[in-house]
Each structure stands twice: as C-alpha cells, then as structure tokens.
C-alpha positions, 0 to 999 in steps of 0.5 A, a space after each residue: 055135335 060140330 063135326 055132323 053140323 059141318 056135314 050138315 053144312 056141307 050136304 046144304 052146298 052146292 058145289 056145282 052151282 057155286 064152282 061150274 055153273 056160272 063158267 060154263 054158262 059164260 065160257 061154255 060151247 052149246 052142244 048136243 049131246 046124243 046116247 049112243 048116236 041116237 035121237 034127237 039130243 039133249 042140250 048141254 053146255 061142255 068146256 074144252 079142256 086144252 090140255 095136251 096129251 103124252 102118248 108113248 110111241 116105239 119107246 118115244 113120248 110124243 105130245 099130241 093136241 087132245 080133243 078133251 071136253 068137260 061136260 058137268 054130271 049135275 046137267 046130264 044126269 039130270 037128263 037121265 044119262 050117263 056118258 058112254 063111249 060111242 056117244 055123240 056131242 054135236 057142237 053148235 054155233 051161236 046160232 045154234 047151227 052144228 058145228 061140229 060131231 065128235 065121238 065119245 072114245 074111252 070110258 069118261 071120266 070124273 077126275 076133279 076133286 069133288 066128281 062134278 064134271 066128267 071128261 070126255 075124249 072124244 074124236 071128230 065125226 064130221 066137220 071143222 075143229 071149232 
C-alpha cells in the first residue's frame, strides 16, 4: 500500500514546473521555434547550456565552444512539436526583435535525469552570437 501511495504522490508532481519553469522564466532567452524552417513559429523560453565540447580531431582532442540550447518538453509538446534537426530557433531581444536564427544540427536529446528538457545543438544561420 505505501509503495502506490508514493507513486501516487509522485504522478501528483510536477517536476517541470517545481525544477524548470521558474528558471527559465527568469534566466531564459525568448525565442521562436520553427518546424523544419517553416511558418511563423512558437514561442519558447531556451537556456543556453555553456558547456564546452571535446571533439577528436587526427587523433588530438580539441576543445570547442558548444552552441548548446535547452528547450523544456512540457513548452513544445504542448505546441504538438517534437524537436528535429533542420529545425529552426530565432533568438529575440527584449523587444522581441531577432537576434539571431540558429539551426537544429543532430538528433535532440533528453539527457536530465527526469527527461524534462531536450538538448539542442544547433549552428548559426544568420546573425551575431547573442
């Protein structure tokens, strides 16, 4: 009985709101996000994760600066959208003017512990870095 009244408990969560939502409203970039380059976009809140990568390179590591986003699976699959590559993000300023248009390179991921965020490596488009 104690073990499905904790799973009963813990289905009640909700571990986006409690662990992501607040930070990215708060440290998040406003952005577009656009399925496969197209339409208008959805708006979305993404956290640049400033991780550095190791890519080997004639049998050297060579460390590079990544172009990593987070983007919560809560926001875009609420949208009906599942990240791709050859997706779109147009980052926006505060005035909700484009920055930036990076593309989604690779499969997205879902590497936290509780599959809430995905990661997206992505490449610039058009524009500055922000």
């Amino acid at each position: 009985m104690a073990c499905a009244d904790r799973t009963a408990f813990a289905t009640m969560i909700d571990w986006d709101d409690i662990l992501h939502r607040p930070a990215f409203e708060e440290l998040g970039l406003s952005a577009l996000y656009r399925v496969g380059d197209q339409g208008d976009g959805i708006p979305v809140r993404l956290r640049r994760d400033a991780a550095d990568q190791v890519v080997p390179f004639s049998g050297a590591r060579i460390v590079t600066e990544a172009s990593v986003y987070l983007a919560r699976v809560m926001e875009l699959s609420a949208a009906g959208v599942t990240p791709a590559a050859g997706d779109t993000i147009t980052l926006l300023d505060g005035a909700g003017q484009p920055l930036e248009t990076r593309e989604v390179q690779g499969e997205p991921r879902r590497e936290d512990s509780r599959r809430l965020l995905w990661t997206l490596d992505t490449v610039a488009v058009s524009g500055d870095a922000p």
